[in-house]
C-alpha positions in Angstrom: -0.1 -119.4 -12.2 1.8 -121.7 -14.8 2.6 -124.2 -11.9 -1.0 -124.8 -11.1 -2.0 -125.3 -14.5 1.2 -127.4 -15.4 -1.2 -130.1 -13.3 -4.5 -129.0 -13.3 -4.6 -129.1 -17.9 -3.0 -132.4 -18.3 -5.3 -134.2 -15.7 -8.6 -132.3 -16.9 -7.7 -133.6 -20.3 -6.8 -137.2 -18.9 -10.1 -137.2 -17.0 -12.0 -135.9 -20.1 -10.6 -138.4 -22.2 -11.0 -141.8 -19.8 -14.8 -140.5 -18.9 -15.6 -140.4 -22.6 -13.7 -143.3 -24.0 -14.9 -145.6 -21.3 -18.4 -144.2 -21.4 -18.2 -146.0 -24.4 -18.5 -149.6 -23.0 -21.4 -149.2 -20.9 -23.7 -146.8 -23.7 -21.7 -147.8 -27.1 -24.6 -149.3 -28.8 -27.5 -146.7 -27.6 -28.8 -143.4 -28.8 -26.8 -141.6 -26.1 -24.2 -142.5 -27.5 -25.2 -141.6 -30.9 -26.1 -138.1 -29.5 -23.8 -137.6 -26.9 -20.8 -139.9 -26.8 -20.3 -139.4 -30.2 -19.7 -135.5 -29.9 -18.0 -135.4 -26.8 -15.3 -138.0 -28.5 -14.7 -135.7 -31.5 -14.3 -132.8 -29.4 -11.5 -134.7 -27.3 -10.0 -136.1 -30.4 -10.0 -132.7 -32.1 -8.4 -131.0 -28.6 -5.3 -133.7 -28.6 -5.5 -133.2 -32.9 -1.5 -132.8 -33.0 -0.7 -136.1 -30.8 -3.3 -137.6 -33.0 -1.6 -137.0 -36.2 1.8 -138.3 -34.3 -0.8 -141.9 -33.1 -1.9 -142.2 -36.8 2.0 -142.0 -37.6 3.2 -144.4 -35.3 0.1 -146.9 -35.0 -0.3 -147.5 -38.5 2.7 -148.9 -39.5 2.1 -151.5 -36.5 -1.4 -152.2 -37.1 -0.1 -152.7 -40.8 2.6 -155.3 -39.5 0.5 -157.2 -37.4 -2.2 -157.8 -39.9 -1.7 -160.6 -40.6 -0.4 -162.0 -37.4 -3.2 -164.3 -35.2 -5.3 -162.5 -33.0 -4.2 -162.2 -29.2 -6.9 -163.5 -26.5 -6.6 -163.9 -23.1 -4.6 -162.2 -20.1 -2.0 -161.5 -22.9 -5.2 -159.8 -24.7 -6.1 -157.8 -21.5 -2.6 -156.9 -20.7 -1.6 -155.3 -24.2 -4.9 -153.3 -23.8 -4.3 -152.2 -20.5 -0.5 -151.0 -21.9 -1.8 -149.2 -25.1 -4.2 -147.0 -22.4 -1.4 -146.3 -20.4 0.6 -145.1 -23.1 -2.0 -143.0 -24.8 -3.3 -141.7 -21.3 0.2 -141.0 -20.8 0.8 -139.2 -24.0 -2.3 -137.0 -23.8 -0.7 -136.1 -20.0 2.8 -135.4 -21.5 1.4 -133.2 -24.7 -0.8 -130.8 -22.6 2.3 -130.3 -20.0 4.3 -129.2 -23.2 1.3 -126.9 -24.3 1.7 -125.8 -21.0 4.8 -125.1 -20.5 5.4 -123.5 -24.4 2.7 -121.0 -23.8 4.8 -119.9 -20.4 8.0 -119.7 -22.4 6.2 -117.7 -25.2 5.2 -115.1 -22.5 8.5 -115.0 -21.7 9.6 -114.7 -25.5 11.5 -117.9 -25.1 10.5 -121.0 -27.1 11.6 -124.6 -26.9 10.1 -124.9 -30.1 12.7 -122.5 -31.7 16.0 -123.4 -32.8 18.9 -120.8 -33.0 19.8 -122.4 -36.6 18.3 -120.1 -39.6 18.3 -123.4 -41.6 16.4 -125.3 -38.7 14.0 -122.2 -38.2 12.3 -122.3 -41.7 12.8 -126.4 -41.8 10.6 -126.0 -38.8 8.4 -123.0 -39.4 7.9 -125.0 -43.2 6.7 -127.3 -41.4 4.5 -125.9 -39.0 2.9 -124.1 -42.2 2.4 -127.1 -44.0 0.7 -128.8 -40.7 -1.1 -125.8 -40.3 -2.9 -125.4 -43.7 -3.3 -129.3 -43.9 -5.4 -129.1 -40.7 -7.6 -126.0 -41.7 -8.5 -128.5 -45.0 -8.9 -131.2 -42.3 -11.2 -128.7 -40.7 -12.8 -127.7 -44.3 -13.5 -131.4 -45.5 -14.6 -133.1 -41.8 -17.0 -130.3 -41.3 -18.4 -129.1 -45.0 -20.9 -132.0 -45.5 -22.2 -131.3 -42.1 -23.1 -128.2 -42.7 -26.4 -128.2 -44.5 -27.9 -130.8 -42.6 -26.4 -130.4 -38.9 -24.7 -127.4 -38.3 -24.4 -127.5 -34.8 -22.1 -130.7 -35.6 -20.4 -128.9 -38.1 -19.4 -126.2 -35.6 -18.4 -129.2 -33.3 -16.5 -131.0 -35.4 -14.6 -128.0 -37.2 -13.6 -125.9 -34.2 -10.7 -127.1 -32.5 -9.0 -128.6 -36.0 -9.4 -124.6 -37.2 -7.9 -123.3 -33.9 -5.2 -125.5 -34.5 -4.8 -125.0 -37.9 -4.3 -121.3 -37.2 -1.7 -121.9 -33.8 0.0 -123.7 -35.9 0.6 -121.3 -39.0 0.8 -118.6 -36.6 3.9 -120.1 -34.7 5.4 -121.1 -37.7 5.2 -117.3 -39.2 6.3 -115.7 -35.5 8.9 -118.1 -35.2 10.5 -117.7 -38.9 10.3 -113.9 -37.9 12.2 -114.3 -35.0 14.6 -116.5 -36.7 15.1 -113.6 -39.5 15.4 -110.7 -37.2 18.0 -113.0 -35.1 20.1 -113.6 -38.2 20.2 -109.9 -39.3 21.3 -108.8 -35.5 24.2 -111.6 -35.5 25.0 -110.1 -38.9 25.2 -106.6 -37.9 27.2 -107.6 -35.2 30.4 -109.5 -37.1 30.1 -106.7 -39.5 30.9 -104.2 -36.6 33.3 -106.6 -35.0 
């Protein structure tokens, strides 16, 4: 079953996200897009929430740095473009593989997430808390205002931020557990050595 959906999630999310990104050309400026478009981005943005947090890290320093550089026009314009979709078509390919393949391990009671360190297991289940709780608040402050006047937007927009908000705490807990009851058992076992 894992095999199939090793393909089948990373391309449904590619598709998703090419339909509704490029949707945006032909109906950016209409009320379809201010009804529709606009939701069905926030849902796939919120879905790939984790890679976006990694984007923000590693486009903003280079948006930053080429500030103040002269715009690009042109084939070289077109090309760059054509290399940034690639790359974040790519990404959003690569991440939902890795989902894939985590939640097979899991059922296994494997993890490539989890290291065999005790100091590297609460580094990471840290911070996998701290990611965690900072996108339930994400989830809190993006949906909140909403609330009063458009709830079904609110619901929209805080969803997938709270699911992932609570994966994320609740692999960092499980893992730190593991970690702990790994530590004891290699314990217990010099002592009786």
């Amino acid at each position: 079953m894992y095999k199939r959906l090793r393909a089948v999630v990373p391309a449904v999310q590619v598709a998703a996200a090419i339909v509704v990104f490029s949707a945006t050309k032909f109906y950016g400026t209409s009320r379809f897009y201010e009804y529709y478009l606009g939701d069905a981005q926030n849902v796939i943005i919120h879905l790939n929430l984790p890679l976006m947090a990694l984007w923000a890290l590693v486009f903003s320093p280079i948006a930053w740095l080429t500030r103040y550089l002269p715009p690009v026009t042109g084939t070289l314009h077109a090309v760059g473009i054509i290399l940034v979709a690639l790359l974040l078509a790519s990404s959003v390919a690569l991440f939902w593989y890795l989902v894939v393949v985590e939640i097979e391990m899991r059922s296994r009671g494997k993890s490539m997430l989890r290291p065999s360190r005790w100091s590297s297991a609460l580094v990471l289940a840290a911070c996998l808390f701290c990611f965690g709780a900072a996108t339930l608040f994400y989830s809190y402050t993006v949906s909140r205002p909403l609330w009063y006047g458009r709830p079904v937007d609110a619901v929209i927009e805080g969803i997938f931020p709270t699911i992932w908000g609570i994966v994320f705490i609740g692999i960092g807990i499980q893992d730190f557990v593991v970690s702990l009851r790994n530590r004891t058992e290699r314990s217990a076992e010099v002592k009786s050595s």
